[in-house]
C-alpha positions as CSV (number, residue, x, y, z in Angstrom):
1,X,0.0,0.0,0.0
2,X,2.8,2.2,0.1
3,X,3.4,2.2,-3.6
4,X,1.1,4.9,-5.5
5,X,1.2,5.7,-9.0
6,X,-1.4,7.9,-11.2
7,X,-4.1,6.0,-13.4
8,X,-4.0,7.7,-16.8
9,X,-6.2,5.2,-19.1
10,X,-9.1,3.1,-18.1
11,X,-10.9,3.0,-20.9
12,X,-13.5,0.2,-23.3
13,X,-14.0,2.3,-25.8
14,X,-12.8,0.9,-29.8
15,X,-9.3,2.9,-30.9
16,X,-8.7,2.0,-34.3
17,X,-4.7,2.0,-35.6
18,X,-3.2,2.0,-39.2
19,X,0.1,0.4,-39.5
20,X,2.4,2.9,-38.8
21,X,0.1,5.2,-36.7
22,X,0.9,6.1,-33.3
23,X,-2.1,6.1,-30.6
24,X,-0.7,9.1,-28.2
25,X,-2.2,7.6,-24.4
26,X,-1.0,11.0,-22.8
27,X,1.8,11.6,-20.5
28,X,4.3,11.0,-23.2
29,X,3.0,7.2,-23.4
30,X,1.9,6.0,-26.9
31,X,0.9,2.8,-28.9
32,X,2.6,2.4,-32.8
33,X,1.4,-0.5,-35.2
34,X,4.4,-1.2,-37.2
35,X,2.6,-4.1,-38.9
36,X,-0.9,-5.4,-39.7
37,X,-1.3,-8.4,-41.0
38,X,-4.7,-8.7,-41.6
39,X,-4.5,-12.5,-43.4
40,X,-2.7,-13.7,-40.6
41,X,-5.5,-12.0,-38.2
42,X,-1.8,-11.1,-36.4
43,X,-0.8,-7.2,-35.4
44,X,3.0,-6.0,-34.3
45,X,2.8,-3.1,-31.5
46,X,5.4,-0.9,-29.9
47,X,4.6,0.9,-26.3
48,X,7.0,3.6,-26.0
49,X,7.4,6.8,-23.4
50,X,8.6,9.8,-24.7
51,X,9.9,8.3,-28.0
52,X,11.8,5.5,-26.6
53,X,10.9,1.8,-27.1
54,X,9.5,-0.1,-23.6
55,X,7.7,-3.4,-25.3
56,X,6.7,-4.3,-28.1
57,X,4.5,-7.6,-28.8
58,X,2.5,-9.7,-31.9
59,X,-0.7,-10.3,-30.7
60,X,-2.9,-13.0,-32.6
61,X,-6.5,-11.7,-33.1
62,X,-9.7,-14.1,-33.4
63,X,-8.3,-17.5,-32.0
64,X,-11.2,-17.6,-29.8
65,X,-8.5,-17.2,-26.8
66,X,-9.3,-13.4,-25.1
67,X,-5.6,-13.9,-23.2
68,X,-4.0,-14.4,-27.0
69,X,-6.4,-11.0,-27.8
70,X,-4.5,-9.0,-24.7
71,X,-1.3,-7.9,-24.1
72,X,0.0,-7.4,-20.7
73,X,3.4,-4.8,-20.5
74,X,5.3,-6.0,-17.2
75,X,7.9,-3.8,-15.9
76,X,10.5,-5.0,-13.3
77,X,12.2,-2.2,-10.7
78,X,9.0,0.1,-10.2
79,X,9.5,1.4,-6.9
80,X,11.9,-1.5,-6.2
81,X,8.9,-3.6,-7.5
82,X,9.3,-6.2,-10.2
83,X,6.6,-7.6,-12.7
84,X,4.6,-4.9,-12.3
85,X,2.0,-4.5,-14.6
86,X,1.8,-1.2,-16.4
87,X,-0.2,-1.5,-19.5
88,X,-3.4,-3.7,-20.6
89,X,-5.2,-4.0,-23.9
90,X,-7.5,-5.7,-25.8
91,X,-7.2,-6.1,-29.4
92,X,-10.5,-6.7,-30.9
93,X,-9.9,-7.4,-34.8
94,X,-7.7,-7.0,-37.6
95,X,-9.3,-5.5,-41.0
96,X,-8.3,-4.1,-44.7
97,X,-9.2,-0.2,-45.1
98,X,-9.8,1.5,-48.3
99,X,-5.8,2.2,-48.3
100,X,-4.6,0.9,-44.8
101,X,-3.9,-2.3,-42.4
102,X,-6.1,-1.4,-39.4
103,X,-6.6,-3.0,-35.7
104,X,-8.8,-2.1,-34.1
105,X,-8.5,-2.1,-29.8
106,X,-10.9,-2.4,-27.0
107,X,-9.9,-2.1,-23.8
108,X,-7.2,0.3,-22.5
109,X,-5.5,0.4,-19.1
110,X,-2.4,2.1,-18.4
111,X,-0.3,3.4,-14.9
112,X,2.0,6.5,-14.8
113,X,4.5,4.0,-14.2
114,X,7.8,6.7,-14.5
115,X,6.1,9.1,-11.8
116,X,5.2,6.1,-9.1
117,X,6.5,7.1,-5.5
118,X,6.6,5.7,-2.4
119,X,5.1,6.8,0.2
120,X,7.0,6.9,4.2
121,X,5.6,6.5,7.4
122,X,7.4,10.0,8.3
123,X,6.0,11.9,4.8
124,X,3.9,14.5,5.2
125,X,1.8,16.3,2.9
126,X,1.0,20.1,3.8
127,X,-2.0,20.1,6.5
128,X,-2.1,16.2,6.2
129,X,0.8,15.3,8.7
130,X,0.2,11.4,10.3
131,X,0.7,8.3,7.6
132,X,-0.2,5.5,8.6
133,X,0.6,2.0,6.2
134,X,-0.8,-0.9,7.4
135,X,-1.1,-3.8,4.7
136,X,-3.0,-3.0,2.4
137,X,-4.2,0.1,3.6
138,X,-2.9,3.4,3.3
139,X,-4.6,6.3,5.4
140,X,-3.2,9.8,6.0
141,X,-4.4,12.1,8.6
142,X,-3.8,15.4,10.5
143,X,-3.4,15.5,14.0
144,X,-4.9,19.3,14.2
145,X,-8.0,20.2,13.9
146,X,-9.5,22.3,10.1
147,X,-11.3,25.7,11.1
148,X,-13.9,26.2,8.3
149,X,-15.0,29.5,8.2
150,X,-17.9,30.2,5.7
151,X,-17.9,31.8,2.4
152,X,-13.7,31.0,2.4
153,X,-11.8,28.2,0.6
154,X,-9.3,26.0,3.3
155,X,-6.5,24.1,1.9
156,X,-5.6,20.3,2.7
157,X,-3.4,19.5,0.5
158,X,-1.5,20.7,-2.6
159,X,-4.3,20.8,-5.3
160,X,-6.5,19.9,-2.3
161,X,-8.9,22.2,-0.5
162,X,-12.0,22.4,1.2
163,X,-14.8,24.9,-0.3
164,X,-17.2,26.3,2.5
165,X,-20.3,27.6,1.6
166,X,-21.6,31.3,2.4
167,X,-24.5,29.4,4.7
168,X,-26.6,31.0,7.1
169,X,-24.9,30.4,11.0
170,X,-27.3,27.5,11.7
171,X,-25.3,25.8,8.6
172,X,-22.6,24.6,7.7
173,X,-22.2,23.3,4.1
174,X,-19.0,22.1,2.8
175,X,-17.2,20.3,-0.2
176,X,-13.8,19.1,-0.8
177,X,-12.2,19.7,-4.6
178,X,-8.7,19.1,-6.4
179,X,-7.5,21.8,-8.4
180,X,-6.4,21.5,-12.1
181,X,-5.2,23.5,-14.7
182,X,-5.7,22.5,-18.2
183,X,-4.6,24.3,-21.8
184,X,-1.9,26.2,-20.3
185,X,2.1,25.1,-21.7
186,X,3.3,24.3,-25.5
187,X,0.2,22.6,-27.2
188,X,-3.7,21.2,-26.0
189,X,-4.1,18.6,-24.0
190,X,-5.2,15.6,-25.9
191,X,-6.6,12.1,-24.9
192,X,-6.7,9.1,-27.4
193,X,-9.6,9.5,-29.8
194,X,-12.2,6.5,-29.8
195,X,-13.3,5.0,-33.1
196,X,-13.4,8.2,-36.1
197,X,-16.3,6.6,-37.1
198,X,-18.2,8.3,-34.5
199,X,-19.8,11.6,-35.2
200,X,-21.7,14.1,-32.8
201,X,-23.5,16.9,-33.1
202,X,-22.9,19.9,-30.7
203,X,-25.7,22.0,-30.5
204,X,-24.3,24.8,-27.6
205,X,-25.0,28.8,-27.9
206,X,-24.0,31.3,-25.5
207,X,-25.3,34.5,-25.9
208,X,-23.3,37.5,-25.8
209,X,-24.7,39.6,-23.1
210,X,-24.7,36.7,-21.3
211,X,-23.1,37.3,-17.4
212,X,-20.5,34.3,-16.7
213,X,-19.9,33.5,-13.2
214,X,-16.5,34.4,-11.5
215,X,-13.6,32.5,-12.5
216,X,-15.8,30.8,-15.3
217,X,-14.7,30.6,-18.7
218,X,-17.3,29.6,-21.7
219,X,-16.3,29.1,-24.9
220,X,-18.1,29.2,-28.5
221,X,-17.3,26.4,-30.5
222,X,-15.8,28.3,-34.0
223,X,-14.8,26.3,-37.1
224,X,-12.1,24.8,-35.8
225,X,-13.4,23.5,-32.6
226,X,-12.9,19.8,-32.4
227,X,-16.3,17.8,-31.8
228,X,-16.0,15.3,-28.6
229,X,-17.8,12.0,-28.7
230,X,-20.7,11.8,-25.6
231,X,-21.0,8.1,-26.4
232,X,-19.1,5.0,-26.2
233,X,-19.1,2.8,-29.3
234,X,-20.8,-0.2,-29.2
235,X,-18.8,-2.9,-27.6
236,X,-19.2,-7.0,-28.2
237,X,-21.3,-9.0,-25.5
238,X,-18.2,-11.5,-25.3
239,X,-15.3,-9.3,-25.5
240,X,-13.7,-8.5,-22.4
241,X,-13.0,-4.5,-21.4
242,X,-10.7,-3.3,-18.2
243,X,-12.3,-2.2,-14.6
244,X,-9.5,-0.8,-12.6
245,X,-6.3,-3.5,-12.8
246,X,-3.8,-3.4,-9.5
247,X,-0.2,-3.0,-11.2
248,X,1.5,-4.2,-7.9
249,X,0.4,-4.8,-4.3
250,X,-0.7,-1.2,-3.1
251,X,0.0,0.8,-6.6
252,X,-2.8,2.8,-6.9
253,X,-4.5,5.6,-8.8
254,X,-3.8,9.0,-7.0
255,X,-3.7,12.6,-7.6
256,X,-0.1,13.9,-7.0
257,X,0.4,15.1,-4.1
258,X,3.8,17.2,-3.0
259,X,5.6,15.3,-0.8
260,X,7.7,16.9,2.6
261,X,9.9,14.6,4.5
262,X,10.6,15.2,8.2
């Protein structure tokens, strides 16, 4: 339980890949066909982080066999852990394009494998000051006490906070929330884009005299806003997806949290 690591993928939606094509999983992670061969029902794939080869694999499609269909990537030395899982998918079926090779995956779980830390019994993370590791189970605590004052915002954590509400002094209403920043450095912030195939309509209009609460930003699609799929393609009764996969005893899902050692 003292191992933690972020969960970037957990996803059964249907990825289709040309030979040749890289599938960026964000973070630097990405997937490459380098061959299809759709007679053989048989697909080559590279995993790589941040251009540089970690696995590659040929993975047999339609032998009936869903463990032939899925490619585990172990990792050894993870946090002084070896065979740790770090990557799962499914591939679903070869096929012949108009021009292209494609496979076509379903199923997609992957771990922030070069970010994992562990976590000490003497860590401490801003207001939350006691760890406690026991099995399994990891709990962190404070030993003092939160004053929540309403209408006022009361940090945990980094990225963590409490948000009081401006309640009458008979209430007290109260909500904890991790802060993110998205769009801001070099490019946009892209996740893997499910089956192409898929097309949806969106219908949103925001008027211009239109008062936007504090701290709110709405945007107007223009003609080069890029159109987000609300639902999930269609998935096989008998092919198997990913729930949440342990990597390694204790390596879980977590938002980053800054660590301060005593």
């Amino acid at each position: 339980a003292d191992k933690l690591a972020k969960l970037i993928l957990d996803s059964n939606d249907k990825y289709t890949v040309r030979t040749g094509e890289k599938l960026d999983l964000g973070d630097g992670y990405a997937i490459e066909a380098k061959q299809v061969d759709v007679d053989g029902k048989k697909v080559w794939l590279e995993f790589s982080k941040d251009g540089e080869l970690v696995d590659d694999e040929i993975i047999e499609v339609g032998t009936g066999d869903a463990k032939s269909n899925t490619w585990n990537v172990e990792l050894d030395d993870i946090e002084g852990e070896d065979d740790v899982v770090v990557l799962k998918l499914h591939v679903n079926q070869v096929f012949q394009g108009a021009v292209d090779s494609i496979a076509q995956i379903e199923g997609l779980w992957l771990i922030d494998y070069a970010n994992a830390m562990t976590i000490k019994s003497d860590d401490e993370f801003d207001e939350l000051n006691k760890v406690s590791i026991n099995g399994p189970t990891l709990t962190i605590r404070n030993d003092d006490t939160f004053t929540l004052s309403r209408d006022s915002t009361e940090k945990i954590a980094e990225g963590m906070s409490f948000k009081i509400a401006d309640t009458p002094a008979t209430e007290l209403r109260y909500y904890p929330f991790v802060e993110k920043i998205v769009g801001e450095g070099d490019g946009p912030i892209e996740k893997p884009t499910p089956d192409e195939n898929k097309t949806v309509e969106v219908n949103k209009t925001v008027e211009e005299n239109k008062t936007v609460e504090e701290n709110k930003t709405v945007e107007t699609p223009g003609e080069n806003s890029v159109e987000e799929p609300t639902t999930p393609a269609e998935k096989p009764d008998k092919t198997p997806g990913f729930g949440v996969v342990l990597g390694l005893v204790g390596l879980l899902a977590v938002v980053y949290l800054v660590r301060r050692n005593n």
